[in-house]
C-alpha positions as CSV (number, residue, x, y, z in Angstrom):
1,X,0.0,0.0,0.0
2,X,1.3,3.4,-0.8
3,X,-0.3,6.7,0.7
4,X,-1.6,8.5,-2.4
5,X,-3.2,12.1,-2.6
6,X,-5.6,12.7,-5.5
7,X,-5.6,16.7,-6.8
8,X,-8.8,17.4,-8.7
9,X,-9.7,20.7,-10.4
10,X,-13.7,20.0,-12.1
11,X,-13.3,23.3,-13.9
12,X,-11.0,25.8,-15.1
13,X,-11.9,28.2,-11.8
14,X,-9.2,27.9,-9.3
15,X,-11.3,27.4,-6.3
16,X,-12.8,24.1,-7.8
17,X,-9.3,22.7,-6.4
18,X,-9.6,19.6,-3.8
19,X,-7.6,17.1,-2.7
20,X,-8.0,13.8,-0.7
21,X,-5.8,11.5,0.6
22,X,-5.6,7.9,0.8
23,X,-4.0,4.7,1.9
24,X,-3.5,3.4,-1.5
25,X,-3.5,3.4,-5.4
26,X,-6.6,1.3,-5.4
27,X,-8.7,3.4,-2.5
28,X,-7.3,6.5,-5.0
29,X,-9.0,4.9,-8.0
30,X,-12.3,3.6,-6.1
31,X,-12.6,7.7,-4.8
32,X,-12.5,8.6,-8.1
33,X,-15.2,6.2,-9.7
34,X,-17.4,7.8,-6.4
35,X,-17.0,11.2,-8.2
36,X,-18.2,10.2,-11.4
37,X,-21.0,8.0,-9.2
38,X,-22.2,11.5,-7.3
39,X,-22.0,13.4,-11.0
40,X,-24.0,10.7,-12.7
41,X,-27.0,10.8,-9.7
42,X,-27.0,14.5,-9.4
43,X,-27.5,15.0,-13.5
44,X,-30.5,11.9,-12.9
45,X,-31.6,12.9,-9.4
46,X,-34.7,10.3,-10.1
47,X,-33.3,7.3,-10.7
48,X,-33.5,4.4,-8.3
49,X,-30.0,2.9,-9.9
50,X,-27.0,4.5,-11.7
51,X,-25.5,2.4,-14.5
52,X,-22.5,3.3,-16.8
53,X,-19.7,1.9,-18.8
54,X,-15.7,2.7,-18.5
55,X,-15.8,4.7,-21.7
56,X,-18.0,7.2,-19.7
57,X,-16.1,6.9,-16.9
58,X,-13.0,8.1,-19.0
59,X,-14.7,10.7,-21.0
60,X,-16.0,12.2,-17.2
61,X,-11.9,12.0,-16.4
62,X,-11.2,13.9,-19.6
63,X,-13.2,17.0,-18.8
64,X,-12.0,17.5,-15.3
65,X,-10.1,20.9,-16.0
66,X,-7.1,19.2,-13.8
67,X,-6.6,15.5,-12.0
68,X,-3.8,13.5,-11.4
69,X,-2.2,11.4,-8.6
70,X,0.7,11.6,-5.8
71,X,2.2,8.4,-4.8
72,X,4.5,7.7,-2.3
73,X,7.4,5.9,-3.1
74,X,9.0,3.8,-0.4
75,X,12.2,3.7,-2.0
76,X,12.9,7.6,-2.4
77,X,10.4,8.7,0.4
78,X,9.0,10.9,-2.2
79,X,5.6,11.7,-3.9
80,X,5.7,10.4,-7.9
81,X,3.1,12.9,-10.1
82,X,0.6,10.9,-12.3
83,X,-1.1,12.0,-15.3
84,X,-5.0,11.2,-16.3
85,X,-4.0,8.7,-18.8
86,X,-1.9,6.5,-16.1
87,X,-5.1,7.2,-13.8
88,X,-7.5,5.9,-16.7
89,X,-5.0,2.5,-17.4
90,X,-4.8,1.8,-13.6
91,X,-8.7,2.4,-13.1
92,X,-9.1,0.0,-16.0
93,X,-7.0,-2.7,-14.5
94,X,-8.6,-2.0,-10.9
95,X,-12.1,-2.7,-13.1
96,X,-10.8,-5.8,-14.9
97,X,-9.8,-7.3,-11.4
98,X,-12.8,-6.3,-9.5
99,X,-14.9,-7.9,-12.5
100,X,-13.2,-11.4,-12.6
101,X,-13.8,-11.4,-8.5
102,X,-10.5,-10.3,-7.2
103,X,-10.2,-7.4,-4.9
């Protein structure tokens, strides 16, 4: 497990910055699909389920004005900076797992 801190901007205003910190890569990537989860039911406040597929999910990541990843890295005792498209491969994999019943 490595401590990771998410940095989100949803728009191009600066005070749309957050950040959250986690225990790991994979609580990282589960905080994000939340995100897009609370999105999805505020735009369909009505609906008794919420259903959507990765390529939404990615397409959601691709609008945020700014998010990327900060993992610790045992080795150097520093934070490594990553990029949407290393979040979108990892949430993929995470997915993949989760679907063939690992966790």
């Amino acid at each position: 497990m490595s401590h990771t801190i998410l940095l989100l901007q949803s728009t191009s205003k600066l005070d749309s910055r957050t950040y959250s910190d986690y225990e790991s890569v994979d609580e990282c990537l589960d905080g994000i699909c939340k995100v897009f989860e609370e999105h999805l039911k505020k735009r369909n406040p009505t609906s008794p389920s919420i259903t959507y597929d990765i390529s939404e999910l990615f397409e959601f990541i691709d609008q945020i004005s700014d998010l990327s990843c900060l993992v610790f890295q045992k080795q150097t005792g520093e934070y490594k900076p990553h990029n949407k498209e290393w979040i979108k491969q990892e949430i993929f994999q995470l997915l993949r797992k989760q679907a063939a019943g690992g966790k």
